[in-house]
C-alpha positions in Angstrom: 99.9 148.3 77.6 96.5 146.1 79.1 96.8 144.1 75.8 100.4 143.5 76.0 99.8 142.1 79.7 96.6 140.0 78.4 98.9 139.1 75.7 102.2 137.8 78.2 99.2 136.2 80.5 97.6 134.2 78.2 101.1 132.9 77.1 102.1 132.2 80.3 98.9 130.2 81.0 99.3 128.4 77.8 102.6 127.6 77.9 102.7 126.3 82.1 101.4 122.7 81.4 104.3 122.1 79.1 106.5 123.1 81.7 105.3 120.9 84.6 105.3 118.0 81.9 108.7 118.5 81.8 109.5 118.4 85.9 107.4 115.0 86.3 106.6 114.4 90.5 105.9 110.8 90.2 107.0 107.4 89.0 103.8 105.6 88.1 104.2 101.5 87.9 101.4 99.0 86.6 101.3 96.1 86.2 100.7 94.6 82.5 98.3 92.3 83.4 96.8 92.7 86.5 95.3 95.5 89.0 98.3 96.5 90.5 99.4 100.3 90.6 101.9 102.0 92.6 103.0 106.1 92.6 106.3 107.1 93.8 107.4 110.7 95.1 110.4 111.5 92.4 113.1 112.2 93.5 113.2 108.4 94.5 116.5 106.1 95.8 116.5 102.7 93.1 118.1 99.8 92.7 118.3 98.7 88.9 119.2 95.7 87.9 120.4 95.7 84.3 120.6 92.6 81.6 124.1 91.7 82.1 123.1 91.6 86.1 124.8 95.1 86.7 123.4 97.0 89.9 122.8 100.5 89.6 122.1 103.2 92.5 120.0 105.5 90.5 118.0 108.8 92.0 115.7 109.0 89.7 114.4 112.4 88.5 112.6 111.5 85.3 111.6 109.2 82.8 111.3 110.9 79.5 111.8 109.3 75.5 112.6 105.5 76.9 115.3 107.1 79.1 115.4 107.0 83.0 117.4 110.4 84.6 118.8 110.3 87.6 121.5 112.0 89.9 120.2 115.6 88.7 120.4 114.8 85.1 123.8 113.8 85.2 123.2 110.2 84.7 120.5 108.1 82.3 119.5 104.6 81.5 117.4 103.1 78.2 114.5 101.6 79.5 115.0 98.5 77.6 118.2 97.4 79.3 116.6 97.2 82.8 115.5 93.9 83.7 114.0 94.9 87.5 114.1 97.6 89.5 113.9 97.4 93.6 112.9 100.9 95.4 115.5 101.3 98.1 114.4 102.2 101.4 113.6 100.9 105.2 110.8 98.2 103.8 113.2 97.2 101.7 115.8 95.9 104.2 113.4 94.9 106.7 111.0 92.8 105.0 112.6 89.8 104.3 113.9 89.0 108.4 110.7 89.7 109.3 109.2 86.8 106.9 112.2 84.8 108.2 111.3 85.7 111.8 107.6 85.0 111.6 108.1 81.5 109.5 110.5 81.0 112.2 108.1 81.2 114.7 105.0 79.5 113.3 107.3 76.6 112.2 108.3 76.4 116.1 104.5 77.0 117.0 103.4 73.3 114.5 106.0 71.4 116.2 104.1 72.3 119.7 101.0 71.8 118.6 102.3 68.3 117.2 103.6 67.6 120.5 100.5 68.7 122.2 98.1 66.6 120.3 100.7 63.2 120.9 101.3 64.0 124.0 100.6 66.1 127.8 101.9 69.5 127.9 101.0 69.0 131.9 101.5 66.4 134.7 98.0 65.8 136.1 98.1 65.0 140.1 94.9 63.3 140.0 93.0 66.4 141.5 90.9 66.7 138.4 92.8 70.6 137.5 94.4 69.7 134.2 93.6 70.6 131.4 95.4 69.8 128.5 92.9 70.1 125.7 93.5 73.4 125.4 97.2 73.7 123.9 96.4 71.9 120.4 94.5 75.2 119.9 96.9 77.5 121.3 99.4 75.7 119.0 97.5 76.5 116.0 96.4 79.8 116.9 100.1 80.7 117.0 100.9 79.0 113.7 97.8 80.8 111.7 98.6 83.9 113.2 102.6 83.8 112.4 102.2 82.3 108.9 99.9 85.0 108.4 102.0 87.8 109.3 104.8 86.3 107.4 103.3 85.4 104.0 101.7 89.6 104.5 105.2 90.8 105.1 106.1 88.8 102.2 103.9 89.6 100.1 103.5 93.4 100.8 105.1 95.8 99.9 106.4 94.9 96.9 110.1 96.7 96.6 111.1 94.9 93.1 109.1 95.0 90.2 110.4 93.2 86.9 110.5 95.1 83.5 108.8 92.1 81.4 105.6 92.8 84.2 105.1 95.8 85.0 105.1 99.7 83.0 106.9 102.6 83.9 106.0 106.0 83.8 106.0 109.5 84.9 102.8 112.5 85.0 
């Protein structure tokens, strides 16, 4: 009986890697040439765009022989038809008004400082308290730290990553 159990034990032991192989937890992208890596939780919400520009709404489960899954198994996609794929979700929809916004902004913020350095921001009285030195800088303060934020929120996060740059798998 003990060795039947060592037996079933070891088999069980041997046999679990397989297993989890099989029921992959995350998408893995890197890029071809280049530092960049990502991990995604699977199940994840994608947008794939396919050669003949088709969009796809794919929950993806797995990626297994060249083959995404998605939507439980029920539907799959050859790896070699995708051309990019954008993960869906909140930074998704938000990042590009925001890097609208913020060029918005420090665009608005060079044309004062423009203004400032041609002309007076403030009527002096003659009493000696004006000061109009100060609002070139404040101008460009505002523009450096706008075009900042925007080219960040443009640049990062990345939601769409194109098949010709970047490798797909799952561990």
């Amino acid at each position: 009986m003990t060795y039947k159990l060592i037996l079933f034990l070891l088999i069980c032991f041997a046999s679990t890697p397989c297993l989890w192989a099989q029921n992959a937890t995350q998408l893995t992208i890197k890029k071809i040439k280049g530092s960049y890596h990502n991990t995604i939780k699977l199940p994840a919400n994608l947008r794939i765009v396919k050669y003949d520009e088709d969009r796809i709404l794919l929950k993806l489960d797995s990626i297994s022989n060249g083959y995404f899954y998605g939507n439980k198994g029920q539907d799959s996609i050859l790896i070699s038809k995708i051309k990019a794929i954008n993960t869906r979700g909140l930074k998704e929809y938000i990042k590009y008004p925001i890097a609208a916004t913020f060029t918005a902004i420090s665009f608005g913020a060079a044309v004062f400082t423009i203004y400032a350095l041609n002309n007076q921001i403030d009527k002096c009285d003659g009493n000696g308290g004006c000061n109009n030195e100060i609002y070139p800088f404040i101008g460009m303060g505002y523009m450096g730290t706008f075009g900042l934020l925007a080219t960040t929120f443009y640049l990062f996060p990345k939601t769409k990553f194109s098949s010709r740059k970047y490798n797909f798998s799952t561990h």
